[in-house]
C-alpha positions as CSV (number, residue, x, y, z in Angstrom):
1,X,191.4,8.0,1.5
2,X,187.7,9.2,0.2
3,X,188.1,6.7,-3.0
4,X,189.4,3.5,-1.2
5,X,186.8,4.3,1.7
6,X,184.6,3.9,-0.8
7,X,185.4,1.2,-2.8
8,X,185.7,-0.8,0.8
9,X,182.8,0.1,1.3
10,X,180.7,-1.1,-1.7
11,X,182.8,-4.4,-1.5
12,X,181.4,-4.8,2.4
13,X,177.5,-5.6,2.7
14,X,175.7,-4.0,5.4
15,X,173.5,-6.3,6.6
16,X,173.9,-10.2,8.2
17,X,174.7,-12.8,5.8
18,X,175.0,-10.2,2.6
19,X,178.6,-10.5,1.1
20,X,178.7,-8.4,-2.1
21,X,175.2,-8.7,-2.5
22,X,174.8,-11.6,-2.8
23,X,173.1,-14.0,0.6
24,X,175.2,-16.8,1.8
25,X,174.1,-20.3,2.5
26,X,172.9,-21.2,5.9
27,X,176.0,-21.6,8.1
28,X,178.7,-19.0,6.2
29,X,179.4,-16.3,8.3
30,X,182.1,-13.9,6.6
31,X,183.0,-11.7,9.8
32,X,184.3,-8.6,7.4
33,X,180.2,-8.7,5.6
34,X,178.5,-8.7,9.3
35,X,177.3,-5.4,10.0
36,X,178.3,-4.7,13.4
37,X,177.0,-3.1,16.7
38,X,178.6,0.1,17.3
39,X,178.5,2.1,20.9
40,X,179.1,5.3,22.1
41,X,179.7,6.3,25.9
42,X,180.1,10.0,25.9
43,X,180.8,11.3,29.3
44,X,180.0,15.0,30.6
45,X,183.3,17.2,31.7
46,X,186.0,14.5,31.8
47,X,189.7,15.8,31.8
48,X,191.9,13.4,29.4
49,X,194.2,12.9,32.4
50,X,191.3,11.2,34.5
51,X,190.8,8.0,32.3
52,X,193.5,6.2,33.7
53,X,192.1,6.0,37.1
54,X,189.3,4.1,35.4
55,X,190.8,0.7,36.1
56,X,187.6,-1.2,34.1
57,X,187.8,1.0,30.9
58,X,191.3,1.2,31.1
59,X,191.9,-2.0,31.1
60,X,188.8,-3.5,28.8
61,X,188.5,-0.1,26.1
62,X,191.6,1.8,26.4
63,X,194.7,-1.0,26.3
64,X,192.1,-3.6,24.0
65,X,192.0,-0.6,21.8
66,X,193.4,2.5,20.4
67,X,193.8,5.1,22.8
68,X,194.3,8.4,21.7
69,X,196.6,10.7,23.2
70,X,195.4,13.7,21.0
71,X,191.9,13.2,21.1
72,X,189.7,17.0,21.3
73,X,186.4,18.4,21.7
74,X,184.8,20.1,18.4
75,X,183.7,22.5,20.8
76,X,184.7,22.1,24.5
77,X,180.9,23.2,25.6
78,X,178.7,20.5,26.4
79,X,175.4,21.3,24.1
80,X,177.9,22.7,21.2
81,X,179.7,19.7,21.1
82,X,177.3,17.1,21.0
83,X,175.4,18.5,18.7
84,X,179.2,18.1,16.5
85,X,178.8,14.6,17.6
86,X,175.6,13.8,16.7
87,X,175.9,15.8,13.0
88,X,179.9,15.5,12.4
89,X,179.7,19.3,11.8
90,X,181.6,21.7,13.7
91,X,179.9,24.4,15.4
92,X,180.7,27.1,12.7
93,X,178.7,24.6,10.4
94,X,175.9,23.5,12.2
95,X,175.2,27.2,14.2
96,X,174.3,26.4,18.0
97,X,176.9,28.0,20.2
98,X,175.3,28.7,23.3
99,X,174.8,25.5,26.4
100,X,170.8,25.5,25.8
101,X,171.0,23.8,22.4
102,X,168.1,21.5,22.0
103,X,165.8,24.3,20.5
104,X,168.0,25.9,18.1
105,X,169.4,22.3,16.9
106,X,165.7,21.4,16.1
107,X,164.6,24.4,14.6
108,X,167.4,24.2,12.1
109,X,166.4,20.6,11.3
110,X,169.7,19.4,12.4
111,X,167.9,16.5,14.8
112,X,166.5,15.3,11.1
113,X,169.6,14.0,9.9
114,X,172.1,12.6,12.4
115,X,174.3,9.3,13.2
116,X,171.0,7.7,14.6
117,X,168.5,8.8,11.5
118,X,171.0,7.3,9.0
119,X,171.7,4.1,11.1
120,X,168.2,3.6,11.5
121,X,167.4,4.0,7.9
122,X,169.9,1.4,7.4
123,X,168.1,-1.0,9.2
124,X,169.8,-0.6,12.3
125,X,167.9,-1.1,16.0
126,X,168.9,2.8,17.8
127,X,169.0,3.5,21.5
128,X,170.0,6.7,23.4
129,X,170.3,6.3,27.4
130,X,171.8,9.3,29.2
131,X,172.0,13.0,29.0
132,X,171.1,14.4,25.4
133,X,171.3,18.4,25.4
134,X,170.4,21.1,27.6
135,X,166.8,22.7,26.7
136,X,164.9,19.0,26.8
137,X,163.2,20.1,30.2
138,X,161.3,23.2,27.4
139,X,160.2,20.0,25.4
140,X,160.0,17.3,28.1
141,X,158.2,14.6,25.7
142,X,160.5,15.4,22.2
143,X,162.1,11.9,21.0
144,X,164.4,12.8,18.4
145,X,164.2,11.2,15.5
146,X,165.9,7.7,14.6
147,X,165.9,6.8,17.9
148,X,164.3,3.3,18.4
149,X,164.7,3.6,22.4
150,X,165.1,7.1,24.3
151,X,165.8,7.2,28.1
152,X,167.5,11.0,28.6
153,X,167.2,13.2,31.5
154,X,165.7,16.6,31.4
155,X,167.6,19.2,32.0
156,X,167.6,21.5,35.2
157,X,165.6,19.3,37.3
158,X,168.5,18.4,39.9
159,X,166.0,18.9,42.9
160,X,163.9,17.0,41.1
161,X,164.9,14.8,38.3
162,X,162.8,14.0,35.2
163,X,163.5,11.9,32.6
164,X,161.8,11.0,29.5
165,X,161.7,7.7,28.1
166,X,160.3,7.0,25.2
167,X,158.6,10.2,25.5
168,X,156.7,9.4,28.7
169,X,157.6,12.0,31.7
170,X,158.7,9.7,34.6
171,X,160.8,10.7,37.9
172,X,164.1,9.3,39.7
173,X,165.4,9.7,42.8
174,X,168.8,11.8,41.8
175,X,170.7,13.0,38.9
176,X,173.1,10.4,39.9
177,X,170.4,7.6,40.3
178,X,169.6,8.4,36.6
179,X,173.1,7.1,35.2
180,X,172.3,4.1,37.0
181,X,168.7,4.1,35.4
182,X,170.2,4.8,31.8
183,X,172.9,2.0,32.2
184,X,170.5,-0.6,33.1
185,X,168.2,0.0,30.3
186,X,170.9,0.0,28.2
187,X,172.0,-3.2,29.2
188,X,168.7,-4.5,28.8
189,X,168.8,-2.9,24.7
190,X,171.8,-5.1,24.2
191,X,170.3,-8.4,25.6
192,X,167.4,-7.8,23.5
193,X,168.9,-7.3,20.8
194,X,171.6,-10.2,21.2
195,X,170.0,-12.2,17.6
196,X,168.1,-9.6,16.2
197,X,171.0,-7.7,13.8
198,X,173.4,-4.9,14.1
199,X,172.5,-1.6,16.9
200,X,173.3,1.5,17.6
201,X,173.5,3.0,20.8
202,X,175.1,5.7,23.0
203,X,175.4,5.5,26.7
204,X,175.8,9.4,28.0
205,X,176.1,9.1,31.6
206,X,175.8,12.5,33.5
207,X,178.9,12.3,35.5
208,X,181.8,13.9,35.9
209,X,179.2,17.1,35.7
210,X,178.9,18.8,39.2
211,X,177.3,18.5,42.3
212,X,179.7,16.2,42.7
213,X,177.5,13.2,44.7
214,X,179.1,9.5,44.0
215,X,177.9,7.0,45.3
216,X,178.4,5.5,49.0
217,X,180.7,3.0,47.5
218,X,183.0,5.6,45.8
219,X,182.3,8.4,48.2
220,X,185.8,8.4,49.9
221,X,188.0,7.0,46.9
222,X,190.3,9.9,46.6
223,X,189.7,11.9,49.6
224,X,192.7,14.0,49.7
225,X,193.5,13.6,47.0
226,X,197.0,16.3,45.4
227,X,196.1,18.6,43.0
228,X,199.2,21.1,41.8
229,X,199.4,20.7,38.1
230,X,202.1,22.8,36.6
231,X,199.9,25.6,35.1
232,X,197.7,26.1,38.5
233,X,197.2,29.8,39.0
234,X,200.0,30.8,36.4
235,X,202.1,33.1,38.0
236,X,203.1,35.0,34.6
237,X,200.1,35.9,32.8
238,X,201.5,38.3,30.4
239,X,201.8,35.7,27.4
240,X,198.4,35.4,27.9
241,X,195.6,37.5,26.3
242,X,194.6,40.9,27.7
243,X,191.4,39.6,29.5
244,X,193.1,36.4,31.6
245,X,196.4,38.5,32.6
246,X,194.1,40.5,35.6
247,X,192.1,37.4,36.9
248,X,192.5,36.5,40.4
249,X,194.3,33.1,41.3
250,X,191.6,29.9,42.2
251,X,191.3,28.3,45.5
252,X,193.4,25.4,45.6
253,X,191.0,24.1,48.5
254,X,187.8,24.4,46.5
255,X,189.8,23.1,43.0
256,X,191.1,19.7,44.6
257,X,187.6,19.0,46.3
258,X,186.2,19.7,42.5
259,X,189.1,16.9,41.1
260,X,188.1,14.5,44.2
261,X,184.2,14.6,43.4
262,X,185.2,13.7,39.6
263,X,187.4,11.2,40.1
264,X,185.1,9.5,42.7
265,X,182.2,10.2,39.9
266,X,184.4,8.6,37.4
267,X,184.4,5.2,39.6
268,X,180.5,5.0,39.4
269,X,180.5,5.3,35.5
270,X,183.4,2.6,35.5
271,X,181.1,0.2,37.6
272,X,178.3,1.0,34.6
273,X,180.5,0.7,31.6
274,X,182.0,-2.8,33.5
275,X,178.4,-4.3,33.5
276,X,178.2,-2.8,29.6
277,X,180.9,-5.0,28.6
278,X,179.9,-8.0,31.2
279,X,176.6,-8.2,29.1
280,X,178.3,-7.6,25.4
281,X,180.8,-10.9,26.4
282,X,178.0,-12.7,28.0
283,X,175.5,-12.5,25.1
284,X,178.6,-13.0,22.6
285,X,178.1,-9.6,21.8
286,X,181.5,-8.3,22.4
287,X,183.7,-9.6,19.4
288,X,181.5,-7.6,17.1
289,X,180.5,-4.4,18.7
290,X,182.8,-1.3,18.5
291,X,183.0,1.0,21.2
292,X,184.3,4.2,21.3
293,X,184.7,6.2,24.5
294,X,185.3,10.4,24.4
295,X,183.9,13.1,26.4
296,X,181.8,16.4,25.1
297,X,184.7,18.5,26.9
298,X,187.6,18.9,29.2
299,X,187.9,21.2,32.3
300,X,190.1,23.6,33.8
301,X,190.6,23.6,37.7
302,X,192.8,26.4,38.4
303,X,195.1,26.1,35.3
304,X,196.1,29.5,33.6
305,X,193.6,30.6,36.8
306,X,190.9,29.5,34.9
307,X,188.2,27.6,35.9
308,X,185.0,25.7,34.0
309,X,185.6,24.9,30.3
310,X,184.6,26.9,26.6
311,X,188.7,28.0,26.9
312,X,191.1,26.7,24.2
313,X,193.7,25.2,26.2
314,X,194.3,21.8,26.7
315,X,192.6,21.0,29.8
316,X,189.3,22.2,28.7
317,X,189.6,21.0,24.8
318,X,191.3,18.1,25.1
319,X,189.4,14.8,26.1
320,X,189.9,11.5,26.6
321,X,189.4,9.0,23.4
322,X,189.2,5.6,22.9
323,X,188.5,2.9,19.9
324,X,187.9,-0.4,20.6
325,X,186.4,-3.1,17.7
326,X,187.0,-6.2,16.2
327,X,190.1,-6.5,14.5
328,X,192.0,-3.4,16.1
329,X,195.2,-3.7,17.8
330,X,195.8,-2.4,21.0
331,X,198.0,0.5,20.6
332,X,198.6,4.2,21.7
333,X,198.5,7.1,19.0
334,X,199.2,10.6,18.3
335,X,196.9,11.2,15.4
336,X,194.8,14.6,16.0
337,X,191.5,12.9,16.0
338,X,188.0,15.1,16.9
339,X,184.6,13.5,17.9
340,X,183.3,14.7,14.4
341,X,185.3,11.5,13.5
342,X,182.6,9.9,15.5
343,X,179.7,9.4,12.8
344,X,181.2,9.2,9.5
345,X,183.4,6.2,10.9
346,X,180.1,4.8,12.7
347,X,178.6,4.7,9.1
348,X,181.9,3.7,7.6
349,X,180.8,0.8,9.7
350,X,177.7,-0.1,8.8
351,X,178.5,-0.2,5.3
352,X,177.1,3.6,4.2
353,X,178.9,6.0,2.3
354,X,179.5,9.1,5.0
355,X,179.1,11.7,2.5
356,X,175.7,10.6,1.1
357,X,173.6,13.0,1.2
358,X,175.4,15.5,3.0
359,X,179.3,15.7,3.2
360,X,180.4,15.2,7.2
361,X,183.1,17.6,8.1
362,X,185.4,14.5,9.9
363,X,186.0,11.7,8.8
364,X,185.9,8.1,9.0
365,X,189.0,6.2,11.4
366,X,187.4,2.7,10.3
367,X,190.6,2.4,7.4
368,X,193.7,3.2,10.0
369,X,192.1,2.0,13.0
370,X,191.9,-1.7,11.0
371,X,195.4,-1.3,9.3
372,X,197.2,0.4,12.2
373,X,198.5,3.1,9.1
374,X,197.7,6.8,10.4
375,X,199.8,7.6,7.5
376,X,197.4,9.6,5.8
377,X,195.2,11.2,8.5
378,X,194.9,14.6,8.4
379,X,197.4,16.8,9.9
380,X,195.7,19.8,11.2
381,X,192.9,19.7,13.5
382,X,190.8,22.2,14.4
383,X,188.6,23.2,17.2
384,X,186.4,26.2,18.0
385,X,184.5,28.3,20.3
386,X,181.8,30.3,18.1
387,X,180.2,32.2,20.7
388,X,183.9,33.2,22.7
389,X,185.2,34.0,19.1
390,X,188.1,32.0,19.3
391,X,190.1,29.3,17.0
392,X,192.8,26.8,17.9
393,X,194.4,24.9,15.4
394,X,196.6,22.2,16.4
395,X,199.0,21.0,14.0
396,X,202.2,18.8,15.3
397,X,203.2,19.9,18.3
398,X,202.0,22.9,17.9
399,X,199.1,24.8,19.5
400,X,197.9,28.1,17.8
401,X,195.1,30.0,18.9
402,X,193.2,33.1,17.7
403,X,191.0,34.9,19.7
404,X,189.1,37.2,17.1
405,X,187.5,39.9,18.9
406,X,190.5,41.5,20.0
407,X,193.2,40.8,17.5
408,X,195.2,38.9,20.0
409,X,196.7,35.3,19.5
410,X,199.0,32.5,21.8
411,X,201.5,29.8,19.7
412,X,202.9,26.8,21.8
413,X,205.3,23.9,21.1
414,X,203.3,21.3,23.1
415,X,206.3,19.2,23.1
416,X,208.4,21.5,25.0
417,X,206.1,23.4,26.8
418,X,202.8,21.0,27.4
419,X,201.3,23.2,30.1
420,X,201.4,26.2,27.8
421,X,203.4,28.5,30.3
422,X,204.7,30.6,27.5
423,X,203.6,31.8,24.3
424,X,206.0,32.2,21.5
425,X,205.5,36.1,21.1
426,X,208.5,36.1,17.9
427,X,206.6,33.8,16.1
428,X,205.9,33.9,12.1
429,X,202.2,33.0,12.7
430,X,201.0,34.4,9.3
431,X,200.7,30.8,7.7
432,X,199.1,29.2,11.1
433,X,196.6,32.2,10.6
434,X,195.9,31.5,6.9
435,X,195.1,27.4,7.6
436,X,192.9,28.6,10.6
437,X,190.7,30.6,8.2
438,X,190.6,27.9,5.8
439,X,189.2,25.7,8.5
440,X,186.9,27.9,9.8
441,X,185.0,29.3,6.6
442,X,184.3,25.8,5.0
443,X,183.3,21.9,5.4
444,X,182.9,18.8,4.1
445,X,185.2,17.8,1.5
446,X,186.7,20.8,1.2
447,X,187.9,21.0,5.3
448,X,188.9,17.6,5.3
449,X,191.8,18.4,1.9
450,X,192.4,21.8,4.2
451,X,193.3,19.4,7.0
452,X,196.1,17.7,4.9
């Protein structure tokens, strides 16, 4: 797909009223030579299973676009993952595998080239409202590069919240309030910009994250609300590696009030990302922005008696992902799709070559999203924990996962066991092992033919 990619792409201009080059007369608007907006809402510890009770982005992003069922974290640890987001480079690539990530991402000059530097250089208005990565509060006035607007909230300030915009130190009432701040300015960004050319921006509200405080109009939502998923406190642990088979079984009591609080969370960001979508249709905004919805990472609530994320099962690794832009068909697939997928098919967008400069480790949807062909899409995915030592590849239905320090590993046929109840201990995984090494000691070009 590299070569057609790329020949699309020099046969797209990146700018308004540019086809091939060459500027059209006053009046000629060819839709497929508009460069358009692109968005990014990135929530914090959303299980894939929650999206459907977001009735606004259900119905508006997930059944007006693709919605995909095998959509995963690069890293399912918030700080890891977004700076995958940011860089498309997994974490064995761009090297910061602990939850305070800012200062390590900076000081290995990752913040210098990211989705926003690249758009920006390419003429391209940027804005960033909402959580960024843990370690801001250390640097309260940073404002990363390429960013045109920055509204994010420092970090570890829930008694007192902090945020920075625009590199000025200013307070809010609540972590919560500050979503609310973030969205608004956002909303504002887009009105501005409504004539002005193609934008950028990512909305990163704080929520699902714990303390778990919705507002007064969600506050009761789900009260009492069942939680007894399948894998809850696995009774037979001995498929499992040596370190989960002794852990004690969760609280069902405190894991359900965990799931309410998110879900009632989940109605606040829905209100936001309905207003979002309110101003892109009333500013005629809408037919030419593409939005794409994900998470950094999942989260376990009693399954496999675990609890939190970093763990390579499905609840924690998998998130929810959604495409939505002009000229996609609504649709539900199964492609493995990563949110290192996120910036080289943003720039596919915008007209640039993802590779330039530095080749991205995913790559760009932009070609099957339009044709509705996954065809050709890779068909292995990985995702990693670098600081756990662990690898899952996930390759058809099935799930295989390494964890390195102790020699151990877990194989599951997601299709007939989804809640990964039992690992296929006969298993030939000597292959599965090879492809996982291949994926893991390499990027770029190089991962992306390993992928095939």
């Amino acid at each position: 797909m590299d070569g057609a990619d790329a020949s699309r792409r020099r046969r797209r201009g990146a700018t308004h009223g540019v086809a091939d080059g060459v500027a059209q007369p006053a009046g000629v608007r060819r839709v497929w030579h508009v460069a358009d907006n692109v968005l990014w809402i990135v929530t914090d510890d959303q299980m894939r299973s929650t999206l459907r009770s977001m009735d606004r982005t259900w119905q508006r992003l997930a059944r007006k676009g693709v919605h995909f069922r095998r959509g995963y974290s690069a890293m399912p640890l918030c700080g890891p993952a977004r700076a995958s987001i940011l860089t498309s480079r997994y974490p064995h690539n761009h090297g910061c595998d602990s939850n305070m990530t800012h200062q390590p991402f900076v000081a290995k000059g990752h913040d210098r080239d990211t989705a926003a530097t690249r758009l920006k250089g390419a003429g391209y208005s940027t804005g960033y409202f909402g959580k960024y990565m843990n370690g801001l509060a250390q640097d309260p006035s940073y404002v990363a590069p390429g960013w045109d607007r920055w509204v994010t909230l420092l970090d570890g300030m829930i008694d007192d919240p902090r945020v920075n915009v625009d590199g000025t130190v200013r307070r809010v009432e609540s972590q919560r309030e500050f979503d609310r701040f973030a969205a608004k300015r956002l909303r504002r960004f887009i009105r501005r910009h409504e004539d002005s050319g193609p934008w950028f921006a990512v909305f990163s509200p704080t929520a699902p994250h714990g303390p778990y405080t919705p507002s007064p109009e969600h506050a009761d939502d789900f009260d009492d609300v069942e939680w007894d998923p399948p894998a809850f406190n696995e009774a037979d642990m001995s498929d499992k590696p040596t370190w989960l088979r002794d852990l004690p079984p969760q609280e069902r009591r405190r894991m359900r009030k965990i799931y309410e609080g998110k879900l009632e969370e989940l109605q606040d960001v829905d209100d936001q990302i309905g207003k979002v979508l309110d101003v892109l249709r009333r500013t005629g905004q809408l037919r030419r922005t593409w939005i794409f919805f994900v998470s950094d990472n999942g989260y376990l609530l009693g399954e496999h008696r675990l609890l939190h994320k970093s763990q390579p099962y499905e609840e924690a690794a998998g998130v929810p992902f959604v495409a939505r832009g002009p000229g996609v068909e609504p649709r539900t697939v199964d492609a493995l799709v990563s949110q290192v997928d996120l910036m080289p098919t943003t720039l596919d967008i915008a007209g640039l070559d993802p590779d330039d400069g530095r080749e991205l480790d995913g790559r760009s949807m932009l070609g099957p999203l339009t044709s509705g062909d996954w065809s050709t899409w890779r068909r292995s995915l990985i995702i990693e924990n670098t600081n756990l030592d662990w690898a899952l590849l996930r390759e058809g239905s099935r799930a295989y996962i390494e964890h390195r320090g102790t020699g151990e590993w877990e194989l599951y046929d997601l299709e007939r066991d989804p809640h990964q109840l039992a690992s296929l201990r006969d298993a030939d995984v000597t292959e599965l092992a090879r492809k996982t090494a291949e994926l893991t000691g390499t990027q770029g070009r190089a991962l992306r033919r390993f992928e095939q």
